[in-house]
N, CA, C and O atoms as CSV, one atom per row, in Angstrom:
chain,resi,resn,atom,element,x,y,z
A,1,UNK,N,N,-8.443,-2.752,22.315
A,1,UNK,CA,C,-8.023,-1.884,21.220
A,1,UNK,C,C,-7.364,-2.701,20.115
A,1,UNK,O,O,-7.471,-2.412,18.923
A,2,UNK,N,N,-6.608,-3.841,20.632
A,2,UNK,CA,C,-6.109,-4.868,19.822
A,2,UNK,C,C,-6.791,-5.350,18.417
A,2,UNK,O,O,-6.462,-5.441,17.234
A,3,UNK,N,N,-8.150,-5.654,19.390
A,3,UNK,CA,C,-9.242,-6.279,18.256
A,3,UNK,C,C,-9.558,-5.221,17.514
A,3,UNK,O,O,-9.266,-5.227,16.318
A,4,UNK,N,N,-10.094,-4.323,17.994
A,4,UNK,CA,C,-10.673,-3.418,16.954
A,4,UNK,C,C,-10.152,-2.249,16.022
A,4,UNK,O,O,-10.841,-1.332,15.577
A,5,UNK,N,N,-8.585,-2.494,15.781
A,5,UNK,CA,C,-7.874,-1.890,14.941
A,5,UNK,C,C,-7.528,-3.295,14.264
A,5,UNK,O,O,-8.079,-3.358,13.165
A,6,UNK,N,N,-6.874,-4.315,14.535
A,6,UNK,CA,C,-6.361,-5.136,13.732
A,6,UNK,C,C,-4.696,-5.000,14.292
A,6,UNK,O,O,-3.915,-5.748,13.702
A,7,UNK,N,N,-4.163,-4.201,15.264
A,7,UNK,CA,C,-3.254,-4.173,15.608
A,7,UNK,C,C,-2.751,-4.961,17.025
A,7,UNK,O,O,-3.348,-4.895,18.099
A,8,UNK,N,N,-1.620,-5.652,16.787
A,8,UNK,CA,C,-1.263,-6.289,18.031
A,8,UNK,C,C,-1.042,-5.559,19.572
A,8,UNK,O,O,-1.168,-4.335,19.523
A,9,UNK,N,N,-0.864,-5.879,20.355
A,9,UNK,CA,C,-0.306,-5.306,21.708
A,9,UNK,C,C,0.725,-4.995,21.125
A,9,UNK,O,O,0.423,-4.021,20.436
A,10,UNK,N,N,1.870,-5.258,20.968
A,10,UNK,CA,C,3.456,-4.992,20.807
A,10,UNK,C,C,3.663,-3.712,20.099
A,10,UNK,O,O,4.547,-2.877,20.291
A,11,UNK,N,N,1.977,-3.697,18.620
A,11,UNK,CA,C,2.168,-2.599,18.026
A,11,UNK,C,C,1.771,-1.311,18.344
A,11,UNK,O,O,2.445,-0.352,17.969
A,12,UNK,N,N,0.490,-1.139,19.164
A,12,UNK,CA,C,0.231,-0.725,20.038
A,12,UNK,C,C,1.267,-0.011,20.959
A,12,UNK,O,O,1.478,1.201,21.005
A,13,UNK,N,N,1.745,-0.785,21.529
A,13,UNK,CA,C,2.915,0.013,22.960
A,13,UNK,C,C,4.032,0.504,21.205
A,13,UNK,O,O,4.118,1.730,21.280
A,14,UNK,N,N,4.421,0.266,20.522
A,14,UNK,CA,C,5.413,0.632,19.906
A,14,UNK,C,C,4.781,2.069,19.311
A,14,UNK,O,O,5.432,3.114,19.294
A,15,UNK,N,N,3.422,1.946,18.831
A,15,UNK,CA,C,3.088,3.500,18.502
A,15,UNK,C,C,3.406,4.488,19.261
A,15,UNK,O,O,4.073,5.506,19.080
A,16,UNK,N,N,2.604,3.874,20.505
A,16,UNK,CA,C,2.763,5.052,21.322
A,16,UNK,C,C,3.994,5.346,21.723
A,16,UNK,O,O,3.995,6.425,22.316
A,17,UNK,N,N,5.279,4.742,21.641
A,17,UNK,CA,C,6.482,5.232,21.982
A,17,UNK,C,C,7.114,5.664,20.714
A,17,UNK,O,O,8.290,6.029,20.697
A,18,UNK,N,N,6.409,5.636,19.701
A,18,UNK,CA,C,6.758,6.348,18.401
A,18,UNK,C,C,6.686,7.600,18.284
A,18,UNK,O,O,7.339,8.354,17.562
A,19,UNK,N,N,5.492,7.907,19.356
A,19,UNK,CA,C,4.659,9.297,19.199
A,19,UNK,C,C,3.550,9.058,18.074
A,19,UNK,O,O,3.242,10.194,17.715
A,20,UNK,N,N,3.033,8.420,17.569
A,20,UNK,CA,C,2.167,7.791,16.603
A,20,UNK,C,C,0.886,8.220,16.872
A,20,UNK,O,O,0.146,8.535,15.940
A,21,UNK,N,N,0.511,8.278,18.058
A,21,UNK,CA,C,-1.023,8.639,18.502
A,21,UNK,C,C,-1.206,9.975,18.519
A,21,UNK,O,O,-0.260,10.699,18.829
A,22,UNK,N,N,-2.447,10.509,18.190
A,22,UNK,CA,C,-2.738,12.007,17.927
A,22,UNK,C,C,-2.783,12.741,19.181
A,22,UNK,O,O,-2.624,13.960,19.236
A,23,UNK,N,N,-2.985,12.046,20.125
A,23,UNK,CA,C,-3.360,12.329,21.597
A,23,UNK,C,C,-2.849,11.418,22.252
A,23,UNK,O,O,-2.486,10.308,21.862
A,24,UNK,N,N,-2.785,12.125,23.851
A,24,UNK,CA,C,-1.897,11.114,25.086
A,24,UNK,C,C,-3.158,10.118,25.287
A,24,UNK,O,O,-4.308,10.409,24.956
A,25,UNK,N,N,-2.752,8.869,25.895
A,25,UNK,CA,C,-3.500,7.708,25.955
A,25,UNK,C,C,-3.283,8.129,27.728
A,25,UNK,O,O,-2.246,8.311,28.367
A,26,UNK,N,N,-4.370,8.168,28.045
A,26,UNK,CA,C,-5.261,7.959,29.713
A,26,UNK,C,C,-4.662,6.635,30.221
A,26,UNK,O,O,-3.962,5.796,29.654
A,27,UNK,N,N,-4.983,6.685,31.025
A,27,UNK,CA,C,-4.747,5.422,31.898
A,27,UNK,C,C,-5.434,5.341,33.233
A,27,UNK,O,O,-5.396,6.300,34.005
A,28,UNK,N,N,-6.145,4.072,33.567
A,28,UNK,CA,C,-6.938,3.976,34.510
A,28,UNK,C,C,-6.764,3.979,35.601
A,28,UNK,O,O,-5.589,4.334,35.691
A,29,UNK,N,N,-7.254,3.771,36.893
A,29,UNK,CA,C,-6.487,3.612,38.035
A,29,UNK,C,C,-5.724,2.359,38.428
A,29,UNK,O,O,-4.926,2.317,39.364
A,30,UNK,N,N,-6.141,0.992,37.363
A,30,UNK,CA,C,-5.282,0.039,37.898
A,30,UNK,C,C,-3.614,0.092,36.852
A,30,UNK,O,O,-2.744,-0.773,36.949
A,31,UNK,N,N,-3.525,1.468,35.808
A,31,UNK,CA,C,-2.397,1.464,35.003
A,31,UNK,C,C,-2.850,1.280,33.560
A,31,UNK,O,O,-2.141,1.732,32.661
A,32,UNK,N,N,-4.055,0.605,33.265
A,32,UNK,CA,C,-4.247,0.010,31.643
A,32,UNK,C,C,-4.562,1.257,31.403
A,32,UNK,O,O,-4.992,2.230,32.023
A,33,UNK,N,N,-4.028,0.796,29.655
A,33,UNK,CA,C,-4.650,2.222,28.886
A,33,UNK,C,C,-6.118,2.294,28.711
A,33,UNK,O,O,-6.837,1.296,28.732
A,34,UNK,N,N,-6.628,3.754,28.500
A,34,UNK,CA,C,-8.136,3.920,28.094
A,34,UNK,C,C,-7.809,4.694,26.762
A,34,UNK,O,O,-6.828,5.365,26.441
A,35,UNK,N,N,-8.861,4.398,26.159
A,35,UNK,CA,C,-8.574,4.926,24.813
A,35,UNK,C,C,-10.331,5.300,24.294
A,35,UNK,O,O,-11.452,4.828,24.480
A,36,UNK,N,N,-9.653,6.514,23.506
A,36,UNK,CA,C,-11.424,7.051,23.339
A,36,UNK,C,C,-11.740,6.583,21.837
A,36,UNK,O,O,-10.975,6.074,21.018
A,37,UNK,N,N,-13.158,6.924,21.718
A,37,UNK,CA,C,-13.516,6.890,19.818
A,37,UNK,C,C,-12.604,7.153,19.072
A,37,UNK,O,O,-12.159,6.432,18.179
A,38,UNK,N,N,-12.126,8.603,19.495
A,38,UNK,CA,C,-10.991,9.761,18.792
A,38,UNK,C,C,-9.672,8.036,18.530
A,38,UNK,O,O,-9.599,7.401,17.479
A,39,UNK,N,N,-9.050,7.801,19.520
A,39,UNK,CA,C,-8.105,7.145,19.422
A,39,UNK,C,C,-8.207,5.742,17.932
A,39,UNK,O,O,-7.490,5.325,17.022
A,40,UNK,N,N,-9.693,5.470,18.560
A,40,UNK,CA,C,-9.911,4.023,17.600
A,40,UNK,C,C,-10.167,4.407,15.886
A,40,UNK,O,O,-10.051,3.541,15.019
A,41,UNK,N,N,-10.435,5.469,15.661
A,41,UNK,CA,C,-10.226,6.531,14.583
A,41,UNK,C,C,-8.951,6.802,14.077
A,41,UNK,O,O,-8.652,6.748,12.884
A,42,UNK,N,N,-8.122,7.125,15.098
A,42,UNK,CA,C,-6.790,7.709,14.329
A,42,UNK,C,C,-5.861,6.465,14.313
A,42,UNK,O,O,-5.060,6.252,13.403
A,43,UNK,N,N,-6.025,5.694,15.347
A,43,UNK,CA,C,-5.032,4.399,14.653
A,43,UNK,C,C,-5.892,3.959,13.510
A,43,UNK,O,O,-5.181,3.990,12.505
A,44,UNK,N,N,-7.247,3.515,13.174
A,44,UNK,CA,C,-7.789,2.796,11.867
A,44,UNK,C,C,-6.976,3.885,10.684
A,44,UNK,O,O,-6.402,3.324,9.751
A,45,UNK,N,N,-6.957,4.750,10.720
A,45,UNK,CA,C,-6.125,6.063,9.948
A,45,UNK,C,C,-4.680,5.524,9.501
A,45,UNK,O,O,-4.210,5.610,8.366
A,46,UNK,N,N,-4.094,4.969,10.595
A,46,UNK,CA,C,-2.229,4.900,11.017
A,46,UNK,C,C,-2.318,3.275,10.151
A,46,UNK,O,O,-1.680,3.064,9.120
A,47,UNK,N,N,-2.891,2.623,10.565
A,47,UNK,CA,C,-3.231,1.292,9.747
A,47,UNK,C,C,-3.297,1.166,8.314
A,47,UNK,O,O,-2.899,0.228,7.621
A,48,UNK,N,N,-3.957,2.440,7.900
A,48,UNK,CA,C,-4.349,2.195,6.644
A,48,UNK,C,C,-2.712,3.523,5.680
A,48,UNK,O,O,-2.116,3.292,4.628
A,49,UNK,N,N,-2.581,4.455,6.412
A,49,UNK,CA,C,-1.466,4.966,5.622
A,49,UNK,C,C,-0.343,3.721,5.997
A,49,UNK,O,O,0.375,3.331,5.076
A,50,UNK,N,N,-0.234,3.251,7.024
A,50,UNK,CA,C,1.212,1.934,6.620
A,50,UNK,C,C,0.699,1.156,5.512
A,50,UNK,O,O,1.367,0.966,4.496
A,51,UNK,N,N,-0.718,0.604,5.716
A,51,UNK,CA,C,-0.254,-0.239,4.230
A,51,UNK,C,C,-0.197,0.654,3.001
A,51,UNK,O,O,0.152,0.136,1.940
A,52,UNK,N,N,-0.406,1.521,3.029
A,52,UNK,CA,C,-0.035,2.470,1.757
A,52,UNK,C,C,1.380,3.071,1.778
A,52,UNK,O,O,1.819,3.998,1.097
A,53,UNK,N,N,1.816,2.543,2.447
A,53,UNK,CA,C,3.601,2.833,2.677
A,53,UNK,C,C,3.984,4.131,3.390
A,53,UNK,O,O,5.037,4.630,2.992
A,54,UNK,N,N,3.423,4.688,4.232
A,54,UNK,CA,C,3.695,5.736,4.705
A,54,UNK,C,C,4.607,5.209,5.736
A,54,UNK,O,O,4.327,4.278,6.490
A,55,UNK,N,N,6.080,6.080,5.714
A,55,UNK,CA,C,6.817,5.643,6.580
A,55,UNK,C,C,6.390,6.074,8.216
A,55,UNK,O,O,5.734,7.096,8.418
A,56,UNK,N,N,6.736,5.382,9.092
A,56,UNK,CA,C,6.261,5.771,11.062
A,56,UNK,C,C,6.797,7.126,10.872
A,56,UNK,O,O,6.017,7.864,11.473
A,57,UNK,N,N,7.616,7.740,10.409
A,57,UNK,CA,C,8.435,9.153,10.768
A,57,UNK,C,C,7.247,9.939,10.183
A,57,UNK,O,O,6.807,10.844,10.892
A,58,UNK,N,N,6.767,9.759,9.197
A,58,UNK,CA,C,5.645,10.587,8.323
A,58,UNK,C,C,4.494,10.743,9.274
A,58,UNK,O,O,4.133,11.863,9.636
A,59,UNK,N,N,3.934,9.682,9.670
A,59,UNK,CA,C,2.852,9.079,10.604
A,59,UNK,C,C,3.062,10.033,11.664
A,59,UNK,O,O,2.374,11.030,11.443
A,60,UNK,N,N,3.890,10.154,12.971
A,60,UNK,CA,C,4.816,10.360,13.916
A,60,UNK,C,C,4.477,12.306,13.883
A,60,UNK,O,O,4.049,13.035,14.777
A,61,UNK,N,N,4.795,12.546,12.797
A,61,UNK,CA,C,4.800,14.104,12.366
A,61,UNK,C,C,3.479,14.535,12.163
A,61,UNK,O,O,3.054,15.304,13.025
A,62,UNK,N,N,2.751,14.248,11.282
A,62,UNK,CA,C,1.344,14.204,11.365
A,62,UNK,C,C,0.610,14.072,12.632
A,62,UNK,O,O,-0.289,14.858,12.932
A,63,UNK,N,N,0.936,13.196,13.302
A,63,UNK,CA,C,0.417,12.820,15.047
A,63,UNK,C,C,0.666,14.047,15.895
A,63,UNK,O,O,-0.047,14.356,16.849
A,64,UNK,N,N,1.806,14.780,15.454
A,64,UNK,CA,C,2.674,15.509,16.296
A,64,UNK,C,C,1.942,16.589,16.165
A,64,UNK,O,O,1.392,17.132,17.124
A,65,UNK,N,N,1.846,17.119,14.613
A,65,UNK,CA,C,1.190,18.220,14.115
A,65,UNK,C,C,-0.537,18.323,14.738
A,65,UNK,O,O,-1.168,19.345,15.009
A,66,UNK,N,N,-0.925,17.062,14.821
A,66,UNK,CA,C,-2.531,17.086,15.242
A,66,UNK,C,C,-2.357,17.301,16.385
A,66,UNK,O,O,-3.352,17.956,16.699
A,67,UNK,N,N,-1.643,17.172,17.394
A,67,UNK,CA,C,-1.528,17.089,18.411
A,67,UNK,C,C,-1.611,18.629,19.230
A,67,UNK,O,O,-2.323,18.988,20.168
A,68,UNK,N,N,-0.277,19.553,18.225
A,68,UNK,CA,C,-0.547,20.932,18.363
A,68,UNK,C,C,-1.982,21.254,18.400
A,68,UNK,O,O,-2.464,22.006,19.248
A,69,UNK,N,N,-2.446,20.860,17.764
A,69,UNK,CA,C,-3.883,21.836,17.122
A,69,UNK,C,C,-3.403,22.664,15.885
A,69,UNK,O,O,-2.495,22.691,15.054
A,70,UNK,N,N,-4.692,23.410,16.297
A,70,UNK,CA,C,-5.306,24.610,14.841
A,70,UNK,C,C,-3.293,25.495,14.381
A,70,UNK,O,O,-2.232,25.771,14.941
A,71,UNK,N,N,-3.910,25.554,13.140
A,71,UNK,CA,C,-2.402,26.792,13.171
A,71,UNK,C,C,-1.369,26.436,11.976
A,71,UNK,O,O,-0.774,27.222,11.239
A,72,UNK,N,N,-1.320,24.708,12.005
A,72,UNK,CA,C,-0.567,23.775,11.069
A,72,UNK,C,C,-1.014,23.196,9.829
A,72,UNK,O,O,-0.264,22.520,9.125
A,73,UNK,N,N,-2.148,23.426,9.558
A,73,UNK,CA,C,-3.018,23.168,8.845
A,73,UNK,C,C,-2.125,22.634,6.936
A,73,UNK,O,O,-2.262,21.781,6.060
A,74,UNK,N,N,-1.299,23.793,7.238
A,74,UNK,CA,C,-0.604,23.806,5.277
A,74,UNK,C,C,0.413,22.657,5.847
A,74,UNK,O,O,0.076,21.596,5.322
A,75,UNK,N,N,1.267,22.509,6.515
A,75,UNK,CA,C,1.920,21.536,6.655
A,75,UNK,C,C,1.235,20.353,6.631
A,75,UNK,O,O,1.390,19.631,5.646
A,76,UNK,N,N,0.359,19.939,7.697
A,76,UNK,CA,C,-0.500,18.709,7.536
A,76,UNK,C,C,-0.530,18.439,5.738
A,76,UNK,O,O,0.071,17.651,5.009
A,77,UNK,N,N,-1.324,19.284,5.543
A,77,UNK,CA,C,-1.642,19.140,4.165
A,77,UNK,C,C,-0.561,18.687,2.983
A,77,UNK,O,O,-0.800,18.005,1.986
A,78,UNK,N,N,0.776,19.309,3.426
A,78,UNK,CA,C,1.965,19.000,2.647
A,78,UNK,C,C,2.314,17.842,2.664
A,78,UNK,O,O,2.865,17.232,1.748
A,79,UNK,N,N,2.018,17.450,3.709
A,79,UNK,CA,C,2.502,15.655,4.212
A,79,UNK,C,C,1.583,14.792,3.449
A,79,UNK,O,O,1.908,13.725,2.927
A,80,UNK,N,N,0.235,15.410,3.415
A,80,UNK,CA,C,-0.611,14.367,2.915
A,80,UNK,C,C,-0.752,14.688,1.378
A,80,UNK,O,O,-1.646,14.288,0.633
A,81,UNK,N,N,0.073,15.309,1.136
A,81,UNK,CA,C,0.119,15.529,-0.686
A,81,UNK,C,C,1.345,15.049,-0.899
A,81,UNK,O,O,1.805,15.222,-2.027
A,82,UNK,N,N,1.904,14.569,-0.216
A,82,UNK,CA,C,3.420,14.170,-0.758
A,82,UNK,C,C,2.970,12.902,-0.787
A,82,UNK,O,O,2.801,12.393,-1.895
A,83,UNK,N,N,2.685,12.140,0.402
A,83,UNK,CA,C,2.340,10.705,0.323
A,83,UNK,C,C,0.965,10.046,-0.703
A,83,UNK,O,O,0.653,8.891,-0.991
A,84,UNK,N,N,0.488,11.115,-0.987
A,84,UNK,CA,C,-0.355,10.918,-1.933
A,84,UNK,C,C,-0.095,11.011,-3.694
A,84,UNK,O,O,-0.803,10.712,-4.655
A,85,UNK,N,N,1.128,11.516,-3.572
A,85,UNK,CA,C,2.066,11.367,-4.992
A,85,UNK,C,C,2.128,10.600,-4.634
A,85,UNK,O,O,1.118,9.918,-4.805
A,86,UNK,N,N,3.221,9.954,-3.856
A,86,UNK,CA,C,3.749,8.478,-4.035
A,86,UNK,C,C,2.740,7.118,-4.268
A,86,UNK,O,O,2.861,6.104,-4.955
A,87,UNK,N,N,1.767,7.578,-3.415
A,87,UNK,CA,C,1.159,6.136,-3.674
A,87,UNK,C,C,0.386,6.183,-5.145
A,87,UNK,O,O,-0.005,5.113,-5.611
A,88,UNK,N,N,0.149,7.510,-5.931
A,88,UNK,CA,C,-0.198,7.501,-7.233
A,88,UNK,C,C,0.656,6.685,-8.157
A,88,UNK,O,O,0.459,5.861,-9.050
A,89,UNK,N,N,2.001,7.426,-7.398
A,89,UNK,CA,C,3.135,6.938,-8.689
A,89,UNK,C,C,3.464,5.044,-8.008
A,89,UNK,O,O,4.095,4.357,-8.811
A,90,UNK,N,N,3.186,4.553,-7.086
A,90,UNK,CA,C,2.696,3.020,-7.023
A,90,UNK,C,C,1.686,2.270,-7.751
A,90,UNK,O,O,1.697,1.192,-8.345
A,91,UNK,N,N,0.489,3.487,-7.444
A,91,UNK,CA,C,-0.592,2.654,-8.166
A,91,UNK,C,C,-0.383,2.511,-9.547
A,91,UNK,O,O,-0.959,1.567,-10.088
A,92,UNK,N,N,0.517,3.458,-10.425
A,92,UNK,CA,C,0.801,3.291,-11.540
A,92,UNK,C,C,1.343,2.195,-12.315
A,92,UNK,O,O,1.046,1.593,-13.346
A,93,UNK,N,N,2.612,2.149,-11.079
A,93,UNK,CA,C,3.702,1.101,-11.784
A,93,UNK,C,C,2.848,-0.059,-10.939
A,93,UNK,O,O,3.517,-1.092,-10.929
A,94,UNK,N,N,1.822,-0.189,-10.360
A,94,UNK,CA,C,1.527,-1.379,-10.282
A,94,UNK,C,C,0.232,-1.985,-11.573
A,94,UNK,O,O,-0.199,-3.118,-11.789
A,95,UNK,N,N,0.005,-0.997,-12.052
A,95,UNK,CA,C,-1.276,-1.024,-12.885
A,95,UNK,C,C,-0.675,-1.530,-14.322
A,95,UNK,O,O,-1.315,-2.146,-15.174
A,96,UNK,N,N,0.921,-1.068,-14.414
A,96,UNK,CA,C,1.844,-1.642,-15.336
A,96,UNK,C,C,1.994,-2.714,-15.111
A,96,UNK,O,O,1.777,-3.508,-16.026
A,97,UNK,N,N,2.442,-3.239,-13.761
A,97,UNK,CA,C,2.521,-5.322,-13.605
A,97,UNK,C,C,1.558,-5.492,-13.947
A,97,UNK,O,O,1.651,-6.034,-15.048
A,98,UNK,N,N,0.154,-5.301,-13.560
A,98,UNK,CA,C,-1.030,-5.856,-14.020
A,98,UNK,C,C,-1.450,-6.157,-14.902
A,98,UNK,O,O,-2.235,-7.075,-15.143
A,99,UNK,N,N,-0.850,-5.204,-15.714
A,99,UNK,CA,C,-0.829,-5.136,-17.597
A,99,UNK,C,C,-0.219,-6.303,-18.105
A,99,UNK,O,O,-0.702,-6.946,-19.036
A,100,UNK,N,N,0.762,-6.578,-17.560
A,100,UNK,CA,C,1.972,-7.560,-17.826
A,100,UNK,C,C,1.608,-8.829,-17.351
A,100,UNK,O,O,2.306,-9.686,-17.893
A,101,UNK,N,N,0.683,-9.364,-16.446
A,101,UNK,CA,C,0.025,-10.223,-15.620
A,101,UNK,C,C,-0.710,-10.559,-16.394
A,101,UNK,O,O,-0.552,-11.631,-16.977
A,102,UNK,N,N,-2.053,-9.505,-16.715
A,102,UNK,CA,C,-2.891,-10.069,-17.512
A,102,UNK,C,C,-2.357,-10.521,-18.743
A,102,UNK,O,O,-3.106,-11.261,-19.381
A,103,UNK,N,N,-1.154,-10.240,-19.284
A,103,UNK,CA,C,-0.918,-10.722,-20.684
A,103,UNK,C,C,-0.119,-11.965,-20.562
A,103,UNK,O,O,0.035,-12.589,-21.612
A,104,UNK,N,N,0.318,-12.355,-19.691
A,104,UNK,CA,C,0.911,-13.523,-19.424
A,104,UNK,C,C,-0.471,-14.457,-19.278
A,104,UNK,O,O,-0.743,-15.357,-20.072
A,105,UNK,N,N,-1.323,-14.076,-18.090
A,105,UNK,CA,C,-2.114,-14.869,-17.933
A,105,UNK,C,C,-3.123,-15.383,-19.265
A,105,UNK,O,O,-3.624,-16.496,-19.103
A,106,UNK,N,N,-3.414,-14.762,-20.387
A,106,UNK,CA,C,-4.514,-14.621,-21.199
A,106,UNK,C,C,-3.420,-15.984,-22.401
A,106,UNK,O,O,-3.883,-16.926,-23.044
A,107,UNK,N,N,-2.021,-15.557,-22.292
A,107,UNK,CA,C,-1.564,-16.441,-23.106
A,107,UNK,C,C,-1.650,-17.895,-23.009
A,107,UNK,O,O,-1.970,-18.751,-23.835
A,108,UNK,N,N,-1.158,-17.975,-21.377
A,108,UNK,CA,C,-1.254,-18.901,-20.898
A,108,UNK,C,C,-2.479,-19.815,-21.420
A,108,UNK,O,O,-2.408,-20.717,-22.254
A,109,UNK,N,N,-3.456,-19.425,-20.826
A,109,UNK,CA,C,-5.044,-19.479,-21.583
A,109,UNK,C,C,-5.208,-19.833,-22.920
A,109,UNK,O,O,-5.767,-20.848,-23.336
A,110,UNK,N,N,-4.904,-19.311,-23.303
A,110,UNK,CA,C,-5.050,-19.535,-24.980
A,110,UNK,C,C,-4.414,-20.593,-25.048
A,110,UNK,O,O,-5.023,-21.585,-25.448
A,111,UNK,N,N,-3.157,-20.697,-24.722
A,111,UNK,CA,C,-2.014,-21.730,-25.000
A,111,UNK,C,C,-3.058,-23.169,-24.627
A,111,UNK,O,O,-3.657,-23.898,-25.418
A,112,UNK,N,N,-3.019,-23.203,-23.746
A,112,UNK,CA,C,-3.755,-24.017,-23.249
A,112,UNK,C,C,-4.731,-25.061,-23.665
A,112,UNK,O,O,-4.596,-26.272,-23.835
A,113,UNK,N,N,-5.991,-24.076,-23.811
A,113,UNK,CA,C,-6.974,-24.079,-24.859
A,113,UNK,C,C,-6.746,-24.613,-25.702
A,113,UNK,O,O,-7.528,-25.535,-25.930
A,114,UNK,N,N,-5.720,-24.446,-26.581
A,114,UNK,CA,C,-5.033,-24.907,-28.024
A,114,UNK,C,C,-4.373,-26.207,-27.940
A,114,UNK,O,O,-3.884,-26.763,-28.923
A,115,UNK,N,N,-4.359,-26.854,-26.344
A,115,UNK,CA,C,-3.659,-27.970,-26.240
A,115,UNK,C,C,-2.560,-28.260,-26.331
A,115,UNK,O,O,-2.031,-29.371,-26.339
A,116,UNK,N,N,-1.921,-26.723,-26.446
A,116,UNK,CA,C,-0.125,-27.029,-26.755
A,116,UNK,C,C,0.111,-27.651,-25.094
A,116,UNK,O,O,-0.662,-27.786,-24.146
A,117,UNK,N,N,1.485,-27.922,-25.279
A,117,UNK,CA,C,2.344,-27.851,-24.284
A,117,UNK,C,C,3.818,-27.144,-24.167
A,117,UNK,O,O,4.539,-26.838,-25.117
A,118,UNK,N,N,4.011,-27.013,-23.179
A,118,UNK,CA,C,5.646,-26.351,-23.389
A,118,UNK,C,C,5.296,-24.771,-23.021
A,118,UNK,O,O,4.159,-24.415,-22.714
A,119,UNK,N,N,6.500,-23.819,-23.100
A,119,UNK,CA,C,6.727,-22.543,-22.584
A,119,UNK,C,C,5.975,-22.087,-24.023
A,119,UNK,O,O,6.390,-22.336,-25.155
A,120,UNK,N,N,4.586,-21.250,-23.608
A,120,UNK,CA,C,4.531,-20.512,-24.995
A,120,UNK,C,C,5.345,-18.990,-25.449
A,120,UNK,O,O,5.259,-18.390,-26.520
A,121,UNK,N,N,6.133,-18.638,-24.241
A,121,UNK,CA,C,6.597,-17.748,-24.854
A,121,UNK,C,C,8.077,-17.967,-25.510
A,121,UNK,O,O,8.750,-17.020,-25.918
A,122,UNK,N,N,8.478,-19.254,-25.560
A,122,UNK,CA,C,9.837,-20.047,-26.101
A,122,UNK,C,C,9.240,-20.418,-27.652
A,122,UNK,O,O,10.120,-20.550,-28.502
A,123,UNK,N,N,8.107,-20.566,-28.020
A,123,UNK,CA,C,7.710,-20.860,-29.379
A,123,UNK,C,C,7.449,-19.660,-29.859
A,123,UNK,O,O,6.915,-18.690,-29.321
A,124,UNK,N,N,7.952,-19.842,-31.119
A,124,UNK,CA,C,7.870,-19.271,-32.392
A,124,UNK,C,C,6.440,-20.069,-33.214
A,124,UNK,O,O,6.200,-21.272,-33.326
A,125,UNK,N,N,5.772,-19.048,-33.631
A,125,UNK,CA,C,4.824,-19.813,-34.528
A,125,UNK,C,C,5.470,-19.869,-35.915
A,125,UNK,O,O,6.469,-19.297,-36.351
A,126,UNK,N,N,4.378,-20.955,-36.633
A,126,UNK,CA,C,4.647,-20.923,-38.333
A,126,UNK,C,C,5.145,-19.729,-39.020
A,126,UNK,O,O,4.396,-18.774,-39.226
A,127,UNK,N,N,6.461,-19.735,-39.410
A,127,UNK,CA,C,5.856,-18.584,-40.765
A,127,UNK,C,C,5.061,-18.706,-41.938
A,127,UNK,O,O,4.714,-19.876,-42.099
A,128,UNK,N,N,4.695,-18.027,-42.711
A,128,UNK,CA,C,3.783,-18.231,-43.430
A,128,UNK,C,C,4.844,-17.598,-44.797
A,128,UNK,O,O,5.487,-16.564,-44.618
A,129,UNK,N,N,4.913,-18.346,-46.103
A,129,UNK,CA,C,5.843,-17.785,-46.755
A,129,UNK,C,C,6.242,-16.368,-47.393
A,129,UNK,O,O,7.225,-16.243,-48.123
A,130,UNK,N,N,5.219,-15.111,-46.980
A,130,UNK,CA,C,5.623,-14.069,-47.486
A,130,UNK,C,C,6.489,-13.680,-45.924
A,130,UNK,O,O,7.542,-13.048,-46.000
A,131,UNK,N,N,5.936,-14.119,-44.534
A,131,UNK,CA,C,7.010,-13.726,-43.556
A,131,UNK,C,C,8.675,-14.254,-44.096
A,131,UNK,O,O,9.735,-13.730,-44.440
A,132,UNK,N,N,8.286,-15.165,-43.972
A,132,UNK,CA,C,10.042,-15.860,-44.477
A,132,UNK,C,C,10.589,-15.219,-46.054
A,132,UNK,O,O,11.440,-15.942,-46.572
A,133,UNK,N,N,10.352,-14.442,-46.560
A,133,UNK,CA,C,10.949,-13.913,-47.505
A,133,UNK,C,C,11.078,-12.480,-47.015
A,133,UNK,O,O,12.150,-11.994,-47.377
A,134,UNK,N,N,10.358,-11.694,-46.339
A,134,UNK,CA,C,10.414,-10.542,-45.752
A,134,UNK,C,C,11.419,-10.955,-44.964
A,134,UNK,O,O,12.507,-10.557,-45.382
A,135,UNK,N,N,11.478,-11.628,-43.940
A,135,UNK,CA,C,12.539,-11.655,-42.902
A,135,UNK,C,C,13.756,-11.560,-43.768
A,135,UNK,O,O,14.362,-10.490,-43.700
A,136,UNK,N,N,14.450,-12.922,-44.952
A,136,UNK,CA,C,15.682,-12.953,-45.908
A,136,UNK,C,C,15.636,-11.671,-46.595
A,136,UNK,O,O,16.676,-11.038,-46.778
A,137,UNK,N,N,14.599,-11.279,-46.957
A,137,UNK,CA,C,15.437,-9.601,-47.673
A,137,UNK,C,C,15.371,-8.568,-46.775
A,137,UNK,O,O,15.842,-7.468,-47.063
């Protein structure tokens, strides 16, 4: 199960004592866990809301709620519209660094190109003499 989620053993036993899994994990007759399709499904699921920042308690509740069954349906749904604001309002302010990235990077570039050296955002270019009279009055 290790391999085919991308998750360690350690993380593994820690889900399941999280309550993390949608369903109880089987166990064979020598003690190891068995784990079905269903399982290798809902952790690839649990994997992918952590890296989208979903906290284990969020995860945990959701697990809990599937777990009930039929009945919970608007709650589920509440959980997954809340965490789905948030990671909007991430993708945002990250789409803002990016903005800010690319404009660093493009200067850089240019700068470059141009053969300067030094911090280009510490230089001032030429004025040109109607700037320097605009600036004094």
């Amino acid at each position: 199960m290790a391999q085919r989620t991308g998750l360690s053993v350690h993380t593994l036993r820690l889900y399941e004592r999280k309550g993390l899994l949608a369903s109880d994990v089987r166990r064979d007759a020598s003690g190891r866990r068995v784990y079905r399709a269903w399982d290798v499904e809902w952790l690839a699921n649990c994997v992918k809301f952590r890296a989208s920042g979903m906290p284990l308690t969020t995860i945990a509740r959701l697990a809990q709620l599937v777990r009930e069954g039929d009945g919970n349906e608007v709650e589920r749904l509440q959980l997954l519209r809340e965490h789905r604001r948030r990671v909007t309002e991430q993708l945002a302010q990250l789409g803002d660094c990016l903005a800010l990235i690319d404009t660093k990077v493009s200067s850089y570039e240019r700068h470059l190109a141009d053969g300067a050296t030094g911090d280009p955002w510490q230089q001032q270019p030429p004025s040109t003499p109607d700037e320097h009279a605009h600036r004094v009055a």
